[in-house]
C-alpha positions in Angstrom: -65.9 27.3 -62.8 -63.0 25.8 -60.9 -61.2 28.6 -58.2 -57.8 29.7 -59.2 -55.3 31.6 -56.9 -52.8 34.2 -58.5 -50.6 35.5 -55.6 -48.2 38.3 -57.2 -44.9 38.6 -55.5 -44.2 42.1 -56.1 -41.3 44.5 -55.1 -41.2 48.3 -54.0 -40.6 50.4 -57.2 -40.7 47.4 -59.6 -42.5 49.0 -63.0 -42.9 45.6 -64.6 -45.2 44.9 -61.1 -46.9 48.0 -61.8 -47.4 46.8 -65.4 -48.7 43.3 -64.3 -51.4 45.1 -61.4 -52.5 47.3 -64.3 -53.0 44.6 -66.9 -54.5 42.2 -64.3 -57.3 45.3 -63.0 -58.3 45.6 -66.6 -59.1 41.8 -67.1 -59.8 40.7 -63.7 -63.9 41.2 -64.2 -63.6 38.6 -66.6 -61.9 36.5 -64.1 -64.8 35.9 -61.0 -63.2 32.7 -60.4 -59.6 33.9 -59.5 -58.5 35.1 -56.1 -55.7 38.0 -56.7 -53.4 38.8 -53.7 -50.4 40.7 -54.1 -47.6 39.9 -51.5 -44.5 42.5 -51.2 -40.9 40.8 -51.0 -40.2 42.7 -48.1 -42.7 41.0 -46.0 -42.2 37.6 -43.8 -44.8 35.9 -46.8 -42.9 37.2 -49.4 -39.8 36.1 -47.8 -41.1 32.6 -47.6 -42.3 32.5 -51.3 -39.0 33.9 -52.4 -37.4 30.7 -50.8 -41.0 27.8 -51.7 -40.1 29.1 -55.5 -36.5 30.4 -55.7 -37.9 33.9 -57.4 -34.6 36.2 -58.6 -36.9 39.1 -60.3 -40.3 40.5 -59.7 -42.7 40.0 -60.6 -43.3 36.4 -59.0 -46.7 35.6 -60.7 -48.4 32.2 -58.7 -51.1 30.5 -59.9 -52.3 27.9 -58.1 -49.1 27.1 -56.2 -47.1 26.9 -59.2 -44.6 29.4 -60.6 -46.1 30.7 -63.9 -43.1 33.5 -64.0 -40.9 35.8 -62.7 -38.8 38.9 -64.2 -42.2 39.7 -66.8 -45.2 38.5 -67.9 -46.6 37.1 -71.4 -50.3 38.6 -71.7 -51.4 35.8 -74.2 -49.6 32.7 -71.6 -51.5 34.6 -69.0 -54.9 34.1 -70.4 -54.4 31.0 -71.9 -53.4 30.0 -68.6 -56.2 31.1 -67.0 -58.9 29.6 -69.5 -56.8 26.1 -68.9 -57.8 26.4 -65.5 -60.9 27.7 -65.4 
């Protein structure tokens, strides 16, 4: 099973962030293979990942050093995503 990084670029008080951690807990045993790491905007790393991916609205979602979104998420993309990878 190939590795995948998901970096979330979250933001303080952002409920579609909160929505994304939530989903992402309840799937992420079926994921062994993905390393999660949530980065806040506010922080020097977000900072630089706001400027690497031009991200207007959080979430950020980063998989693999690509954008997959910003601004939401599509559960279905997501996994479908994911499974590519895998």
């Amino acid at each position: 099973m190939q590795e995948i990084t998901l970096t979330e670029l979250s933001s303080p008080g952002c409920q579609i962030c909160k929505a994304f951690e939530g989903f992402w807990s309840s799937v992420e045993k079926d994921w062994p293979n993905v390393r999660y790491k949530n980065v806040s905007v506010i922080t020097p790393e977000g900072q630089e990942l706001v400027q690497k991916y031009m991200i207007f609205a959080s979430p950020g979602i980063i998989i693999n050093e690509e954008l997959f979104s910003t601004g939401g998420f599509d559960r279905k993309k997501f996994i479908t995503k994911l499974k590519e990878l895998s």
